[in-house]
TITOR-219118 format. One line per field, with one value per residue (C-alpha): residue number from 0; residue in three letters; chain; x, y negated, z negated. Coordinates in nm, 4 decimals, m for minus. Layout:
// TITOR-219118
volo c(NUM; ...) .
tikol c(ALA; ...) .
lumti c(A; ...) .
px c(X; ...) .
py c(Y; ...) .
pz c(Z; ...) .
This chain:
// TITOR-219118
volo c(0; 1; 2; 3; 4; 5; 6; 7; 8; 9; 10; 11; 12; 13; 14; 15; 16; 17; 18; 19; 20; 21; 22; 23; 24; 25; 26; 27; 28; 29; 30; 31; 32; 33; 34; 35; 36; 37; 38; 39; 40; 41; 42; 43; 44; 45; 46; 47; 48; 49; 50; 51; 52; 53; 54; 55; 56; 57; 58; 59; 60; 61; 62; 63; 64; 65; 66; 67; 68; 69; 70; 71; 72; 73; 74; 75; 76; 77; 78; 79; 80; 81; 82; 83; 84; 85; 86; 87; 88; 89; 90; 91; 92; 93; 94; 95; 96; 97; 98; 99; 100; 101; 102; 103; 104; 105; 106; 107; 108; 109; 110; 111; 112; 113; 114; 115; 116; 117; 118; 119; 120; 121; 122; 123; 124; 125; 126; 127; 128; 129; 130; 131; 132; 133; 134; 135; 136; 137; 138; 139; 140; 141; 142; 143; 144; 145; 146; 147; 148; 149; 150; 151; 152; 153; 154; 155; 156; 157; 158; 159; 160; 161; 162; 163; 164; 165; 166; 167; 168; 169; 170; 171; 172; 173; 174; 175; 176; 177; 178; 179; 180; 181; 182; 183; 184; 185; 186; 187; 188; 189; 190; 191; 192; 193; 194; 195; 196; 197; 198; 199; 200; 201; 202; 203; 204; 205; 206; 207; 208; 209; 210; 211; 212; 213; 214; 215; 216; 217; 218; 219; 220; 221; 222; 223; 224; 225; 226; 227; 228; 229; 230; 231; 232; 233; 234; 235; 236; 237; 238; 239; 240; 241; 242; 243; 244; 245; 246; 247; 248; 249; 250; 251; 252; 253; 254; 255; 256; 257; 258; 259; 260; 261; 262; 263; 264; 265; 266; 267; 268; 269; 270; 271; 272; 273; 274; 275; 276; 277; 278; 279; 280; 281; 282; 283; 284; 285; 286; 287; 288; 289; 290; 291; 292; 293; 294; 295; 296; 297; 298; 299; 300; 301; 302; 303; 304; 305; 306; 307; 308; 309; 310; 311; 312; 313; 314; 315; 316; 317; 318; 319; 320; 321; 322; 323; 324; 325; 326; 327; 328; 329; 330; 331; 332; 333; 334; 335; 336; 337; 338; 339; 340; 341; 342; 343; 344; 345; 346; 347; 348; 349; 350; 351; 352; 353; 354; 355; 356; 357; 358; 359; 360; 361; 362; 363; 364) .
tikol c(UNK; UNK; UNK; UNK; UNK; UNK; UNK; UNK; UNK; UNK; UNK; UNK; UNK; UNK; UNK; UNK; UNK; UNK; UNK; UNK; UNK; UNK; UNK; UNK; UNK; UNK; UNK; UNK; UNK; UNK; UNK; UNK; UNK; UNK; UNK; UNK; UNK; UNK; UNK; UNK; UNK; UNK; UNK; UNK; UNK; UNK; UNK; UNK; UNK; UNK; UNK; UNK; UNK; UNK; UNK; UNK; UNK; UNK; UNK; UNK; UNK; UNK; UNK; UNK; UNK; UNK; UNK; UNK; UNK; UNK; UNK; UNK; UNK; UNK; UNK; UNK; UNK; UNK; UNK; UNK; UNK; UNK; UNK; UNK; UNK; UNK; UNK; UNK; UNK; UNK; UNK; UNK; UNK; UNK; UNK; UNK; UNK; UNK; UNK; UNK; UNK; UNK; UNK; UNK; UNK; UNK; UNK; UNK; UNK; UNK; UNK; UNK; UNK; UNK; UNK; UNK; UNK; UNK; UNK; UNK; UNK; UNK; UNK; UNK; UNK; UNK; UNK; UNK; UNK; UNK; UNK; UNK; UNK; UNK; UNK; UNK; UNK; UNK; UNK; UNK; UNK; UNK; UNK; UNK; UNK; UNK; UNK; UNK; UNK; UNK; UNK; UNK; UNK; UNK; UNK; UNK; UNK; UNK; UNK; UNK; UNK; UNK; UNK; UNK; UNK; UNK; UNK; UNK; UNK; UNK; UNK; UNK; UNK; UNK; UNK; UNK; UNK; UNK; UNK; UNK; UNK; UNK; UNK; UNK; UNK; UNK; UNK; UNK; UNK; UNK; UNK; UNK; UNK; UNK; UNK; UNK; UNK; UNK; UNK; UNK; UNK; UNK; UNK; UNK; UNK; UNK; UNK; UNK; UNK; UNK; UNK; UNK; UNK; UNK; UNK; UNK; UNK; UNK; UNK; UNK; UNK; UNK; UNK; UNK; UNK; UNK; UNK; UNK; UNK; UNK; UNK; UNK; UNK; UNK; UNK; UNK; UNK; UNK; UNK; UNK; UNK; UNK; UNK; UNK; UNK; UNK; UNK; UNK; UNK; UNK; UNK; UNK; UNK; UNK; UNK; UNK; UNK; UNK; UNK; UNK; UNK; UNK; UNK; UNK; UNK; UNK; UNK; UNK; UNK; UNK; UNK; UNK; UNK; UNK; UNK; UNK; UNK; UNK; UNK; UNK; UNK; UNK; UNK; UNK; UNK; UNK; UNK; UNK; UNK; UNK; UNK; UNK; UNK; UNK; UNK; UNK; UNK; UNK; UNK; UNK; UNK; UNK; UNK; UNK; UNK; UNK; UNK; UNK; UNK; UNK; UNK; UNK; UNK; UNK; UNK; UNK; UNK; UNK; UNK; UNK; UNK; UNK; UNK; UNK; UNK; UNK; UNK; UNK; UNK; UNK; UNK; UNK; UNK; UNK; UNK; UNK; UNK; UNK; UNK; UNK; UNK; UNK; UNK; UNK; UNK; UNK; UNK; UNK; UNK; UNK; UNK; UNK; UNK; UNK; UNK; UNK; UNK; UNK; UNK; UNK; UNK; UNK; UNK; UNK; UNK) .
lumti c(A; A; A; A; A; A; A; A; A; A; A; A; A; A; A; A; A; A; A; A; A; A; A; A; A; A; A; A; A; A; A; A; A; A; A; A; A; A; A; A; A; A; A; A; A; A; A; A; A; A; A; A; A; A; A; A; A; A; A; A; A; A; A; A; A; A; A; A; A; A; A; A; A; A; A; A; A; A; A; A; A; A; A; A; A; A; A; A; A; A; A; A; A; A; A; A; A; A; A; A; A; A; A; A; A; A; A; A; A; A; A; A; A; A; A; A; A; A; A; A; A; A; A; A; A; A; A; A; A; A; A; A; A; A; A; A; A; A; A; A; A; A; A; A; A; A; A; A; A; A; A; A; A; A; A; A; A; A; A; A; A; A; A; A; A; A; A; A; A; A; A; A; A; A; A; A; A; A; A; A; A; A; A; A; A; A; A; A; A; A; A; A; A; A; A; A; A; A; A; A; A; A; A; A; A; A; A; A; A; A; A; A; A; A; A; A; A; A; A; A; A; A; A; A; A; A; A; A; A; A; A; A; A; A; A; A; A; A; A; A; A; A; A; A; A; A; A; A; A; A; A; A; A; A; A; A; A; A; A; A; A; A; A; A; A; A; A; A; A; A; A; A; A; A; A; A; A; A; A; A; A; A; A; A; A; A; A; A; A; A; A; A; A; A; A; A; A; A; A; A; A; A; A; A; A; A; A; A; A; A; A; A; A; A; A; A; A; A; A; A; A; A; A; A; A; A; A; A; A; A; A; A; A; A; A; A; A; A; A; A; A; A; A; A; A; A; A; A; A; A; A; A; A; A; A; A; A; A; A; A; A; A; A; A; A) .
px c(9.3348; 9.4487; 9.2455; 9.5176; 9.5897; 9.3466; 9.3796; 9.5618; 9.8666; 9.9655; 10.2642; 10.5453; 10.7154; 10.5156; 10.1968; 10.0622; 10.1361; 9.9669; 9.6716; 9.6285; 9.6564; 9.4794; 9.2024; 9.2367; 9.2538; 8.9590; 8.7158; 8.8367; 8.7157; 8.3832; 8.3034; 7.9777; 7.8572; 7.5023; 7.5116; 7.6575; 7.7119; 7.8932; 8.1710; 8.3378; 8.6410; 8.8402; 9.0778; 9.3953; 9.6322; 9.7015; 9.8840; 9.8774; 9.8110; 9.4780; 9.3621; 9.5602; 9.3155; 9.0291; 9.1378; 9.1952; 8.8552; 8.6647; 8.8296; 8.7486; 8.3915; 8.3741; 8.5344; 8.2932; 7.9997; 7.7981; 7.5979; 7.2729; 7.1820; 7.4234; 7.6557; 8.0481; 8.1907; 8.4604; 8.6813; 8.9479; 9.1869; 9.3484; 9.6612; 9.8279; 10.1331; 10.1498; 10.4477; 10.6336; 10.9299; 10.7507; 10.6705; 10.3811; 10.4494; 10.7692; 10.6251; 10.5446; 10.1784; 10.1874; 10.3511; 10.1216; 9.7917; 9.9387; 9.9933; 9.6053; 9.5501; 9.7665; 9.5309; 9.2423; 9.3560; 9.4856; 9.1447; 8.9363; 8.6935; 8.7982; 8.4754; 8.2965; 8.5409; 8.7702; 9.0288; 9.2602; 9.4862; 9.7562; 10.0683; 10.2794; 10.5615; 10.7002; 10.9644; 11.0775; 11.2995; 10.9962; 10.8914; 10.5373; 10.5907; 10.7781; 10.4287; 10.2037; 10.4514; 10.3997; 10.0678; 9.9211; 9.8687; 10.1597; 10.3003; 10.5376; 10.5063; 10.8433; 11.2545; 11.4112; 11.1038; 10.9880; 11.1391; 11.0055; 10.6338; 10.6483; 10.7704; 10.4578; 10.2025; 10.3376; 10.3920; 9.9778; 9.8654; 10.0565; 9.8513; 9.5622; 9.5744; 9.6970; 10.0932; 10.3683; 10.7285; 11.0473; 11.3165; 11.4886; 11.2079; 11.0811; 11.4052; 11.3982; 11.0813; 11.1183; 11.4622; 11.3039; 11.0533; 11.2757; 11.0946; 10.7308; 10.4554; 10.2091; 10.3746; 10.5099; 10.1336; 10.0234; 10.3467; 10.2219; 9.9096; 10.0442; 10.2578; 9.9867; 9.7973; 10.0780; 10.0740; 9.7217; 9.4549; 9.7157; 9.8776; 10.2625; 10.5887; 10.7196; 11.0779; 11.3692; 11.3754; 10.9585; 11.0644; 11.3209; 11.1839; 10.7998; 10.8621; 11.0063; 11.2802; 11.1229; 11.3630; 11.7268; 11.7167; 11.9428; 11.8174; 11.8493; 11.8926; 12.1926; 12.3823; 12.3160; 12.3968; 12.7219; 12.8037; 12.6989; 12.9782; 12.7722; 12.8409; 12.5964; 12.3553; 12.4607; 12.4531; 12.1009; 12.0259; 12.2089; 11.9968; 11.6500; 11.7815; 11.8493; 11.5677; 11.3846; 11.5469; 11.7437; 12.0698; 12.3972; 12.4581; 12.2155; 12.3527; 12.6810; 12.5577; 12.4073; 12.7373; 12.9007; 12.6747; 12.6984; 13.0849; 13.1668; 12.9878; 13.1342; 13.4573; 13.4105; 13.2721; 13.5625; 13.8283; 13.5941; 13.6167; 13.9351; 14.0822; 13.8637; 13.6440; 13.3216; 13.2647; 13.0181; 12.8547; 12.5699; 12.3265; 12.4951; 12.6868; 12.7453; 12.5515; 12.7527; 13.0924; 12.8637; 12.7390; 13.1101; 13.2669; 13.0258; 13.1178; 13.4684; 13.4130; 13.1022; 13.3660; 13.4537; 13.0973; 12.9943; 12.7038; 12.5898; 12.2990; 12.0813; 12.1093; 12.4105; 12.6385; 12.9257; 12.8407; 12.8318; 12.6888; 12.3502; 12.2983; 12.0469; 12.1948; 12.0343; 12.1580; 12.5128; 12.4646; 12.3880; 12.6359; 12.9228; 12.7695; 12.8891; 13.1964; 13.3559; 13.5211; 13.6190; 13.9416; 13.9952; 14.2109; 13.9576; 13.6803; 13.9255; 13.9702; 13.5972; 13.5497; 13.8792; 13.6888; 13.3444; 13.5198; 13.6714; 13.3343; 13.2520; 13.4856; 13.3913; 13.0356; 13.1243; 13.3256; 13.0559; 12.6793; 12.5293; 12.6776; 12.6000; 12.4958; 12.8305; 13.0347; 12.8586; 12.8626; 13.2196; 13.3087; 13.1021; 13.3381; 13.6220; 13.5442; 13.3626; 13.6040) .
py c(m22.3851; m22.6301; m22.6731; m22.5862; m22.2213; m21.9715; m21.7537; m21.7509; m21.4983; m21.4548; m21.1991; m21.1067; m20.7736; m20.8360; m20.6618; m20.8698; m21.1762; m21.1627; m21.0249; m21.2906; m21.5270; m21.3818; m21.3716; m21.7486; m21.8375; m21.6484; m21.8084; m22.1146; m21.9633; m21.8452; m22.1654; m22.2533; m22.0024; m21.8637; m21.5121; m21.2506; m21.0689; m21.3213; m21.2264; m20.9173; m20.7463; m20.4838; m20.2446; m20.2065; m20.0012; m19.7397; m19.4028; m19.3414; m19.4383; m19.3089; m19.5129; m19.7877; m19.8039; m19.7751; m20.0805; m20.3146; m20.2045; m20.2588; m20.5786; m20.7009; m20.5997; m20.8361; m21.1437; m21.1567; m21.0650; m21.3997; m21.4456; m21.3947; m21.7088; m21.9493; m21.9727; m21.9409; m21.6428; m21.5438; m21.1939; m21.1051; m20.7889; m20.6973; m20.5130; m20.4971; m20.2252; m20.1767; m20.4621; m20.3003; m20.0971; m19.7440; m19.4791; m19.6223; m19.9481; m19.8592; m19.6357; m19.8023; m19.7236; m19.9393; m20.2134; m20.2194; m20.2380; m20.4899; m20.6760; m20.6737; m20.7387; m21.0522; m21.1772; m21.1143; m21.3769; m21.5892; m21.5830; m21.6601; m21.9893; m22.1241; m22.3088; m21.9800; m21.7466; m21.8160; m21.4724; m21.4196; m21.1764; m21.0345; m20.8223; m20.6362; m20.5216; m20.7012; m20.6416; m21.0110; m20.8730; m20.7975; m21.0042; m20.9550; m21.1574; m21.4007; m21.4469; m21.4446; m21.7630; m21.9607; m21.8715; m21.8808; m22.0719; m21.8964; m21.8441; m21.5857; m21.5282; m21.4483; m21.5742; m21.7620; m21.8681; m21.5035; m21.4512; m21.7735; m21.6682; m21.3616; m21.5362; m21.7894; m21.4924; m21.3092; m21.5595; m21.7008; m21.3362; m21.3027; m21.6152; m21.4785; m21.1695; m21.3819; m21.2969; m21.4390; m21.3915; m21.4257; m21.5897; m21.3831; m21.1564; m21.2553; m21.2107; m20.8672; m20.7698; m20.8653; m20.6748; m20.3579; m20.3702; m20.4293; m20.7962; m20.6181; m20.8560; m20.5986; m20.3907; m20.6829; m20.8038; m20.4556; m20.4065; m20.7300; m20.5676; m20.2696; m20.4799; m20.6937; m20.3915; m20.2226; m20.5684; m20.5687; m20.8178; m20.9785; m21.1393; m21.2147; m21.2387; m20.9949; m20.9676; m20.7823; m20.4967; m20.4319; m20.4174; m20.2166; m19.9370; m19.9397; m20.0392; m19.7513; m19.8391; m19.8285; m19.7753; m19.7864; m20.1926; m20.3636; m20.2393; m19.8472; m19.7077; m19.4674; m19.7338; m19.9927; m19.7443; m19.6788; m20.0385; m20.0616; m19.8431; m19.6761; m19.3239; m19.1302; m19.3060; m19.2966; m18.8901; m18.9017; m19.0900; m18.8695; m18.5973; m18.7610; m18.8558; m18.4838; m18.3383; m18.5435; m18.3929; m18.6386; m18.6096; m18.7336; m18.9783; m19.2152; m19.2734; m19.2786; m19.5498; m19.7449; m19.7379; m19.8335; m20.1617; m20.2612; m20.2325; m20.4167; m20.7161; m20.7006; m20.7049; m20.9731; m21.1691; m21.0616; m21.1943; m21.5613; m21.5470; m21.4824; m21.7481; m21.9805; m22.1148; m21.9421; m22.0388; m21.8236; m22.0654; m21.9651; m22.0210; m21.7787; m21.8724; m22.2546; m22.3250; m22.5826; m22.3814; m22.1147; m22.3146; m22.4932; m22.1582; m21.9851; m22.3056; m22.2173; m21.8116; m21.8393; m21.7871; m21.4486; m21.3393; m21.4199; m21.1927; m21.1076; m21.3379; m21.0668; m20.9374; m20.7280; m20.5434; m20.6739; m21.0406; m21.1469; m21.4937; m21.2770; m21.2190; m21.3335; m21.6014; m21.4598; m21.1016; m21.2434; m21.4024; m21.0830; m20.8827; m21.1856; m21.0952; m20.6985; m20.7743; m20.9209; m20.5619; m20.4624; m20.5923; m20.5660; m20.2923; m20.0919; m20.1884; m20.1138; m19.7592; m19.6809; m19.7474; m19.4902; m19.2057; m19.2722; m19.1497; m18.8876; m18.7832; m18.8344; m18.5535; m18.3439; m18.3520; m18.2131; m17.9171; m17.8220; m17.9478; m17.6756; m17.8816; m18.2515; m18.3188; m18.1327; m18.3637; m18.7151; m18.5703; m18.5277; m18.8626; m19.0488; m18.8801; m18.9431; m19.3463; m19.4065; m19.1993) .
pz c(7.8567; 8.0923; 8.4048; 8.6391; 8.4366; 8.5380; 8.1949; 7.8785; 7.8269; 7.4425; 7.4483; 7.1968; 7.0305; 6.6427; 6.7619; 6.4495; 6.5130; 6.8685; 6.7580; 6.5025; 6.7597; 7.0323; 6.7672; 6.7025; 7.0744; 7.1665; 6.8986; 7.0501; 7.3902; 7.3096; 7.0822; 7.1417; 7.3620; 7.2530; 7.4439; 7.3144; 7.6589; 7.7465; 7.5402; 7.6211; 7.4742; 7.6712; 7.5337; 7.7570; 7.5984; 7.8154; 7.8303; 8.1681; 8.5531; 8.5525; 8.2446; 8.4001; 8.6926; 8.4995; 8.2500; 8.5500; 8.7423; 8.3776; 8.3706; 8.7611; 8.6862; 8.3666; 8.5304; 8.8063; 8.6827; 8.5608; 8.2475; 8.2402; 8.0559; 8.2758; 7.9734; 8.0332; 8.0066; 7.8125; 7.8640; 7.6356; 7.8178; 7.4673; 7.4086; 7.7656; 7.7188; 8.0651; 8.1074; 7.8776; 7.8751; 7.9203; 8.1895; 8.3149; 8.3415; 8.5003; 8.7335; 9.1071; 9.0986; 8.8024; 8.9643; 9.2384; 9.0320; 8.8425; 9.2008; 9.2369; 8.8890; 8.9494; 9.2879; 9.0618; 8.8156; 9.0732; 9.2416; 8.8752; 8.8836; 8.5133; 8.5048; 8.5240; 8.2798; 8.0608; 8.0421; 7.7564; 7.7552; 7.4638; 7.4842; 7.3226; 7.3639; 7.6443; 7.8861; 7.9265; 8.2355; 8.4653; 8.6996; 8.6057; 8.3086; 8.4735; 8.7254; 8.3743; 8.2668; 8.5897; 8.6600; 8.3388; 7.9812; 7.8183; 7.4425; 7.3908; 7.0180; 6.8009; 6.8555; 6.6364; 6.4047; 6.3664; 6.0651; 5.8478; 6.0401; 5.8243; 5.5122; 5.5361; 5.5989; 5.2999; 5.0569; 5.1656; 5.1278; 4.7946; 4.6675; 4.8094; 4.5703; 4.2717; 4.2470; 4.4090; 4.5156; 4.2946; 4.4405; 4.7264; 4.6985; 5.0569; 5.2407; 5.0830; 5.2045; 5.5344; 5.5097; 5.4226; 5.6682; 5.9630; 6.0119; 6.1387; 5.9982; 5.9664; 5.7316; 5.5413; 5.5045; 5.3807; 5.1258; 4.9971; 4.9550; 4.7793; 4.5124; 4.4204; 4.3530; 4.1427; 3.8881; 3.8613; 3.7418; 3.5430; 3.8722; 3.8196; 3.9885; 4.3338; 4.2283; 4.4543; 4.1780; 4.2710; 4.6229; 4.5827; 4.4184; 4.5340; 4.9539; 5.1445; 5.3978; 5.7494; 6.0135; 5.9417; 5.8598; 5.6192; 5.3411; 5.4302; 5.1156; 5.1561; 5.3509; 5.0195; 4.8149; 4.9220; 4.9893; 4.5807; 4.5237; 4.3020; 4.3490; 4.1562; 4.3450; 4.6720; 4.6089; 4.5053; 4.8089; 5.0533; 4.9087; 4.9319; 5.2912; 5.4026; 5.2083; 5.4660; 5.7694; 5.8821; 6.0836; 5.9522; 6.3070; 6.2244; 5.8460; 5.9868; 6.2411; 5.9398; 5.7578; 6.0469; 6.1466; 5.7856; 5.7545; 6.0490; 5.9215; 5.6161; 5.7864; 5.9684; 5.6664; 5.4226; 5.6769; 5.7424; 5.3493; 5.2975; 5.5353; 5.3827; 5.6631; 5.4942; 5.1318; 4.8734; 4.5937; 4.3433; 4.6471; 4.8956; 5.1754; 5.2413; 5.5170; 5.6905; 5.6649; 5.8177; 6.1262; 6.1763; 6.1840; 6.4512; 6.6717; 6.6394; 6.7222; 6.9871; 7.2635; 7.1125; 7.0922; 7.4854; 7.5628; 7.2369; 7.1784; 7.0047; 6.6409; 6.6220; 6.4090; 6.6110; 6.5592; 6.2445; 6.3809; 6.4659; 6.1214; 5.8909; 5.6268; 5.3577; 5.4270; 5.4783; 5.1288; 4.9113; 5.1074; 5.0311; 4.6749; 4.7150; 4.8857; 4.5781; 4.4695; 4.8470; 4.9840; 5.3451; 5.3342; 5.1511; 5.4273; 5.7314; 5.5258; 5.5039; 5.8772; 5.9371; 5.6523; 5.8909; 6.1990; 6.0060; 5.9237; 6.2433; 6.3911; 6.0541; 6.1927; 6.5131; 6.3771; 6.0700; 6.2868; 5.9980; 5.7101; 5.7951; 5.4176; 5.3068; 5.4799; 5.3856; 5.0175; 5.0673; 5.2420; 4.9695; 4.7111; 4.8951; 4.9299; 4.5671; 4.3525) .
């Protein structure tokens, strides 16, 4: 790290990713150093105040006490949570360790520790974090590139094992895992283990039927089903979905999200200004159009339902694949059947599987 930064700080919201790199960054640390006490690891996620304090006194101990054998030392404070967006680290007993915790890193002789530390989650709206980014050697791991990180890490594990991914077969995977790296890395895992010696191909069919959905991500299973139109199948889903013991809000609020994009993509279609060829959605017609509409979207800089501009092109591309068979008028009816449903919900809260049976029939007849 540079000379002027005290300690490394390695943050982001793919607890993967930052791990990974805090591993990399603290080989680089510890290169050449012969002691082994003079590498220590600390664990600091913490569930409360109490283990709070103890995690910053282990960690004031560590940074000033010297090697034995006049080597460098090297401490690596591993999986902060406490500037995160929970009850500890909002609490003000928090904030005020982390105040000391702060004056011990300002007060650290580089020359005689080097101090790593990794996070996540963040709360990028504390101030804390703010101090780690002026104070310290920073990287705040995810944005923009996230996405094409996980791709790489899958596709390189994928060769590792001996298979690899189909076309589209990436996007997919990251769609069903709601973009976490970790699980993406272990479905990869799984797959490979399905096709065996014999190696082979990852297609979108695999995923589809052998990686669960986790969360309610763009690939939730009742929500594609219905936007299949396949009715039969949407049924079956609802079922496996309440045999589960889920509530009927959050499917609702899937159908929902996905309907107002499509929406907004069947009117950008329709009018022209967004073109669908063999490879999906023309890119440039894509970019040219969200210059045109950014003023409409002011505020809404993070993925949302509401902005179709947030989306993932990919995603936009096999839902402008769906959307051939639904006409406007048909989408601007399913959004009036979910409300419906909606108010159906409130009046029958014992027969929330009744009534999403009922609305599928109703839309997919």
């Amino acid at each position: 790290m540079p000379p002027s930064r005290p300690f490394a700080f390695i943050c982001g919201e793919d607890d993967y990713l930052v791990s990974k790199r805090g591993r990399e960054r603290f080989a680089e640390l510890t290169a050449g150093l012969t002691d082994e006490f003079s590498r220590e690891t600390i664990e600091a996620g913490v569930q409360n105040l109490d283990e709070l304090e103890s995690v910053l006194n282990r960690f004031r101990a560590a940074v000033q006490t010297i090697s034995l054998f006049g080597d460098r030392k090297a401490v690596w404070l591993k999986d902060v949570n406490f500037i995160a967006d929970t009850v500890t680290g909002r609490s003000e007993g928090a904030k005020a360790l982390v105040v000391e915790f702060q004056a011990v890193l300002e007060s650290l002789d580089p020359a005689a520790v080097a101090v790593l530390i990794t996070a996540s989650p963040v709360d990028r709206r504390r101030k804390e974090l703010k101090w780690m980014q002026e104070h310290g050697a920073y990287e705040f791991l995810g944005g923009d590139g996230a996405g094409q990180v996980l791709f790489t890490l899958a596709a390189a594990e994928a060769c590792a094992l001996g298979v690899n991914f189909a076309p589209g077969a990436l996007e997919m995977l990251g769609a069903k895992v709601n973009g976490n790296t970790r699980l993406a890395i272990e479905e990869t895992r799984k797959l490979a283990t399905y096709l065996g010696a014999a190696g082979g191909a990852i297609t979108e069919g695999l995923i589809r039927d052998l990686v669960p959905d986790f969360g309610e991500g763009d690939f939730f299973e009742p929500a594609e089903s219905f936007f299949s139109l396949d009715l039969n199948w949407t049924l079956d889903a609802q079922k496996r979905y309440f045999f589960a013991g889920h509530s009927a809000r959050p499917l609702l609020s899937s159908l929902q999200n996905r309907n107002r994009i499509l929406i907004q993509l069947r009117v950008l279609l329709d009018s022209g200004e967004l073109r669908l060829g063999p490879r999906g959605l023309d890119q440039a017609a894509f970019s040219a159009a969200q210059r045109t509409y950014a003023k409409h979207f002011n505020g809404l800089e993070e993925k949302s339902s509401f902005n179709i501009f947030s989306q993932n092109l990919w995603y936009l591309s096999k839902l402008g694949e769906k959307i051939r068979g639904l006409t406007l008028k048909r989408l601007i009816d399913f959004q009036t059947a979910f409300l419906t449903a909606f108010e159906e919900i409130l009046d029958r809260p014992q027969d929330e599987e009744g009534v999403m049976r009922e609305l599928a029939i109703r839309c997919l007849s």
